[in-house]
Every structure is written in structure tokens, then in C-alpha cells.
C-alpha positions in Angstrom: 77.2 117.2 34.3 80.7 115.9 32.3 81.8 119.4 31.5 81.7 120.8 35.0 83.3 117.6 36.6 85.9 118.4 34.0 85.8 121.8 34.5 86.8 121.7 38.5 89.0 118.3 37.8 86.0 115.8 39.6 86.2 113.4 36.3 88.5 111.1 37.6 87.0 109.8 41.0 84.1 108.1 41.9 82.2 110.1 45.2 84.0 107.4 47.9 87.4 108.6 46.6 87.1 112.0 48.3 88.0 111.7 51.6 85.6 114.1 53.5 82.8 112.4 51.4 83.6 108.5 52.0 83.9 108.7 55.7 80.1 108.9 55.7 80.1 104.9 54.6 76.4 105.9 52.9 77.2 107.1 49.7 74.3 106.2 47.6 70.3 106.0 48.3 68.1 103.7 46.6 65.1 106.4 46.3 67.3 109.1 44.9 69.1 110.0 42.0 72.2 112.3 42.0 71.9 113.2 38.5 68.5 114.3 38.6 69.3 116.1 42.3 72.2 117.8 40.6 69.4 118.7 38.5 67.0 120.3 40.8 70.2 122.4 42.5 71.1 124.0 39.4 67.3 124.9 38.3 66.9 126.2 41.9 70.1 128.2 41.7 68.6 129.6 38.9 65.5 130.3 40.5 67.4 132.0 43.2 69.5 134.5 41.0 72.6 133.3 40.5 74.6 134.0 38.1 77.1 132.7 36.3 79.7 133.9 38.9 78.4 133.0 41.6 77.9 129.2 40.3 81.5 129.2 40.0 82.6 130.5 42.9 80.7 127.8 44.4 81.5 124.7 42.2 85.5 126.2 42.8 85.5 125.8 46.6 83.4 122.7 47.0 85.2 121.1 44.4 89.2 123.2 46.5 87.5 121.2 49.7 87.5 118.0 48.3 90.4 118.0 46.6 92.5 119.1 49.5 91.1 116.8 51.6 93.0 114.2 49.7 96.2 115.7 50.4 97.9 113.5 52.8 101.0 114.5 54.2 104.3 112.4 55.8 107.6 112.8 58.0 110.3 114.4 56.3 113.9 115.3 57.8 114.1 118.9 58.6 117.8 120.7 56.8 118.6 121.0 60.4 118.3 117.6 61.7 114.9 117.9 63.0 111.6 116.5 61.6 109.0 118.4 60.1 106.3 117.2 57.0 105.5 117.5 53.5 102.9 116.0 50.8 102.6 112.9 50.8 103.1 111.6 47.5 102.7 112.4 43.3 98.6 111.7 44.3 98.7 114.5 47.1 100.8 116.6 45.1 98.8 116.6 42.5 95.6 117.1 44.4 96.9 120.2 46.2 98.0 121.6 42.4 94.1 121.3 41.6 93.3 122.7 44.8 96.1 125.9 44.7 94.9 126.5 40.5 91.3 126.1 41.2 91.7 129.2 44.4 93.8 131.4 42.6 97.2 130.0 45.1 99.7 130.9 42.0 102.6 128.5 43.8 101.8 125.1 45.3 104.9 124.6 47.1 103.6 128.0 48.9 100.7 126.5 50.1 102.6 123.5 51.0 104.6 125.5 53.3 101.6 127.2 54.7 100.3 123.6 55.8 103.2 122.3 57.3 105.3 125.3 58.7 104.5 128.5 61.2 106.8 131.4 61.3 107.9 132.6 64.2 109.0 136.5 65.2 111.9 136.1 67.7 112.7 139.4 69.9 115.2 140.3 67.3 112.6 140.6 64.5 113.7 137.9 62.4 112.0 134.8 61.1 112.0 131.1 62.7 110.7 128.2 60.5 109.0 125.7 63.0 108.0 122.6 60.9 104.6 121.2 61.4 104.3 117.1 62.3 101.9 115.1 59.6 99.3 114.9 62.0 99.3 119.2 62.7 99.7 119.6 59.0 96.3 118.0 58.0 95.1 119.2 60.8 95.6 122.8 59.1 93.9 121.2 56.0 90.8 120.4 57.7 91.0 124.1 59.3 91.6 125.6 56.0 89.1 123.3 54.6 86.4 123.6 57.2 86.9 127.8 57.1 86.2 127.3 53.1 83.6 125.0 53.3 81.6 127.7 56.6 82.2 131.0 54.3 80.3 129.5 51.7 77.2 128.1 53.1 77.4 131.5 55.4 77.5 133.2 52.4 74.7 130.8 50.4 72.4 131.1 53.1 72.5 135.1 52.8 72.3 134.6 49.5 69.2 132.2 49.1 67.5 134.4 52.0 67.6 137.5 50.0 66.5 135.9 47.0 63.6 135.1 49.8 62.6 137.9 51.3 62.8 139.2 47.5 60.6 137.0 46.3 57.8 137.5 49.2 58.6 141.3 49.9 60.6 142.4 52.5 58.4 142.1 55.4 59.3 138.8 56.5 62.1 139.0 59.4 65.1 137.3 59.3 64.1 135.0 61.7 61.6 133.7 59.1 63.9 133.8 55.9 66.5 131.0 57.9 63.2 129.2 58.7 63.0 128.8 55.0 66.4 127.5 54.4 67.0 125.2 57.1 
């Protein structure tokens, strides 16, 4: 669908782009169709009860998790003399603006700084910057990322199960409703 791949910035990559998708190396399946499987999610989500809301809530963090994973970070001299890390490059930087609009993140360069830098409390009560290394700061990425991404499926699978039991009364037991999603 052109207007939501516009709509959540996904217009201007092919699927192997993303990094957290290419890794995978299969990409495409002979038998299958993404358009018409794009298809079947949205008439299911439909089925299901969802509404208008809570297609976009979903669209905005799958679409937040695959742009962040692009953002790629590098060694930069600390004010201090030491080393720390920022983003990477104009690419990065602009992926982690998508990322930071599409969550509601009002300042990039805030969440920049929550990537690559921890604050301390020292005895006293005041603040210590400690800079993050490239490698620590994507590692925070794929926290922040993989935290996203677990929310919401915990949160679809709640959602799809009570649209279950719903649907067949509510004398199935939980047990069977996540027998039906999985």
C-alpha cells in the first residue's frame, strides 16, 4: 500500500535496505506474494477489531524499529579529551529523525544522547556524562528496538486473543486462545 509506505517513510527502500530485515539473506519466496499477504493482514486486522488507532500504533513502531535499526553510530572525541559516539552520518541522522517523529521523541539530538550517553549521580547529587562507545550505543538501539518490537506483539497477541475468545465465547481458557495464535 503506496500511501502507508509513505505515510511511516518506507517509500524509499527496498525490504534488504533495513537492517534487522536483510540479515535474514531470504528476503523473497517464490510461492508467496507480499502484496497480496499484506492483503490478508489488513482484512484480518479487520476481522479482529482493530481500529483505526490501533493499525497505527502498529504500522508506527514496526515501521520506529526499522528505521532505527539503520542508525549506525561512530567514534567521536569527547569535549574532555575522551571518546564517546554519535550518529553516524546524514543517512543515520536522518533515519533516527523518522524514527524520533514517527514515536512522538519531539528532539532527535535527545534521543541521540539517550543512545550514546548514561548519567551518572555521584555522592554529591550532581550529574556525570559517561559517553557510550559505537559498539554500546547500537547496542542500546537493539535494546530500545527489541523492547518496542516485544511490547507490541505482547500486546497483539492480547489483542487477537480477545478478539478470540470473543468470537467463540468466553469459555475457552487462555491456554487455548495462544494455541490459536501461535
Amino acid at each position: 500500500d503506496d500511501e502507508l509506505l509513505q505515510k511511516y517513510s518506507l517509500n524509499d527502500n527496498e525490504p534488504d535496505d533495513y537492517h534487522y530485515v536483510g540479515q535474514s539473506g531470504c528476503l523473497e519466496v517464490e510461492s508467496k506474494s507480499d502484496e497480496d499477504d499484506f492483503t490478508e493482514v489488513k482484512d484480518a486486522m479487520k476481522d479482529l477489531n482493530f481500529n483505526d488507532m490501533d493499525s497505527h500504533n502498529l504500522w508506527t513502531v514496526v515501521s520506529s524499529v526499522l528505521h532505527l535499526g539503520n542508525v549506525n553510530f561512530k567514534s567521536v572525541d569527547d569535549t574532555r579529551g575522551g571518546e564517546g559516539s554519535g550518529v553516524d552520518n546524514d543517512e543515520s541522522k536522518k533515519k533516527l529523525k523518522i524514527a524520533s517523529d514517527l514515536l512522538g521523541i519531539v528532539s532527535p539530538e535527545w534521543f541521540e544522547r539517550a543512545l550514546t550517553i548514561t548519567l551518572l549521580k555521584d555522592v554529591r547529587g550532581s550529574f556525570i556524562a559517561r559517553r557510550h562507545s559505537p559498539m554500546t550505543a547500537t547496542d542500546n538501539r537493539n535494546a530500545i528496538c527489541k523492547e518496542l518490537y516485544n511490547r507490541t506483539f505482547n500486546w497483539l497477541v492480547q489483542k487477537i486473543n480477545k478478539a478470540v475468545q470473543r468470537d467463540h465465547g468466553s469459555g475457552g481458557s487462555s491456554k487455548e486462545s495462544i494455541m490459536v495464535v501461535g
